[in-house]
C-alpha positions in Angstrom: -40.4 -10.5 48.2 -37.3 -8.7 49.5 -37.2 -6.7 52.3 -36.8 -2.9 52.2 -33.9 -2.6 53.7 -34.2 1.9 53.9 -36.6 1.0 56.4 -34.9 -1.4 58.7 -32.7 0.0 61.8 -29.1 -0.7 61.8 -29.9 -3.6 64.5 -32.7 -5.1 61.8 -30.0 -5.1 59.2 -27.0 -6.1 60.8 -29.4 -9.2 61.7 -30.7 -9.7 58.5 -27.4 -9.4 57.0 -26.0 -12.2 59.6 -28.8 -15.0 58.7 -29.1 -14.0 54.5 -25.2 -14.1 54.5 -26.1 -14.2 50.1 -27.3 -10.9 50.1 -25.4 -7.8 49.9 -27.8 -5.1 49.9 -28.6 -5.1 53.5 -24.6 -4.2 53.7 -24.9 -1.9 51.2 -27.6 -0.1 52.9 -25.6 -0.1 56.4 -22.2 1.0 54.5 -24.1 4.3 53.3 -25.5 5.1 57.0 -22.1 5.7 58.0 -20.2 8.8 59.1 -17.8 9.1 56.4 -14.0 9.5 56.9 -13.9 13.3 56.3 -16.9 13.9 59.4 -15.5 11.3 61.4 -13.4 12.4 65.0 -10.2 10.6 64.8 -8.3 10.2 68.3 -4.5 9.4 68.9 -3.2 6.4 70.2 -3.5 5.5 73.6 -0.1 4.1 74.2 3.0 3.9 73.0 4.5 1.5 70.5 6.1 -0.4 73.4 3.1 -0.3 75.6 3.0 2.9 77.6 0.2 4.6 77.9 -0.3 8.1 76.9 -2.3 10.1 79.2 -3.3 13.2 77.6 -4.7 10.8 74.5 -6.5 8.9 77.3 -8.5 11.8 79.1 -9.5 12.9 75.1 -11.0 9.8 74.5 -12.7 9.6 77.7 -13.8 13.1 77.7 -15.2 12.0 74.7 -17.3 9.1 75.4 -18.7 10.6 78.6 -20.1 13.4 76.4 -20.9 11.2 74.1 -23.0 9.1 76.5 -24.7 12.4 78.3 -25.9 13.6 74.3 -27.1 10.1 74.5 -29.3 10.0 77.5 -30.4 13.3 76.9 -31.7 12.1 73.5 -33.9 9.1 75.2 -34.9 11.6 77.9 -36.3 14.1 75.3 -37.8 11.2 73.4 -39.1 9.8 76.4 -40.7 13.1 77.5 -42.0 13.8 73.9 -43.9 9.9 74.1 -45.2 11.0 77.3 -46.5 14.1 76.2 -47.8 13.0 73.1 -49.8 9.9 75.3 -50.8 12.9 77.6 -53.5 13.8 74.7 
C-alpha cells in the first residue's frame, strides 16, 4: 500500500524519498511545495568574482534572514500560545 505522500511534511518525504530511492512521487510531491521562481526573493552576490566581498549585498541578506527568523519564532510562539489555549479548555 503506498503512502500518501499530500499528507507527509517535507521532513517525512525528504525521508521517505532518501530510503525508497525507486520512487519518484515523494519528489514529485516536494517539487510542487516549492516557491516557484517568479515568488521567489533573489539576492546578489556576496562577493566579487575575485573574492571580495560586497557589503551592501551582505547586510540584504542578513537583514533578510534575521526577519526571516523573527516571522519564524513568532509563528511557534502563536502556535504555542494557540496549543495552550486550546489545552486550557
Amino acid at each position: 500500500m503506498q503512502p500518501n505522500y499530500e499528507k507527509m511534511t517535507n521532513k517525512e518525504l525528504i525521508a521517505y524519498a532518501l530510503s525508497h530511492r525507486d520512487d519518484v512521487e515523494p519528489l514529485r510531491v516536494l517539487y510542487s511545495r516549492r516557491t516557484p521562481d517568479s515568488e521567489a526573493t533573489w539576492y546578489g552576490p556576496m562577493a566579487t568574482e575575485d573574492g571580495m566581498p560586497i557589503e551592501e549585498n551582505i547586510r540584504i541578506a542578513e537583514a533578510a534572514i534575521k526577519q526571516r527568523i523573527e516571522l519564524e519564532n513568532k509563528r511557534k510562539k502563536d502556535f504555542q500560545s494557540f496549543g495552550d489555549l486550546h489545552n486550557e479548555t
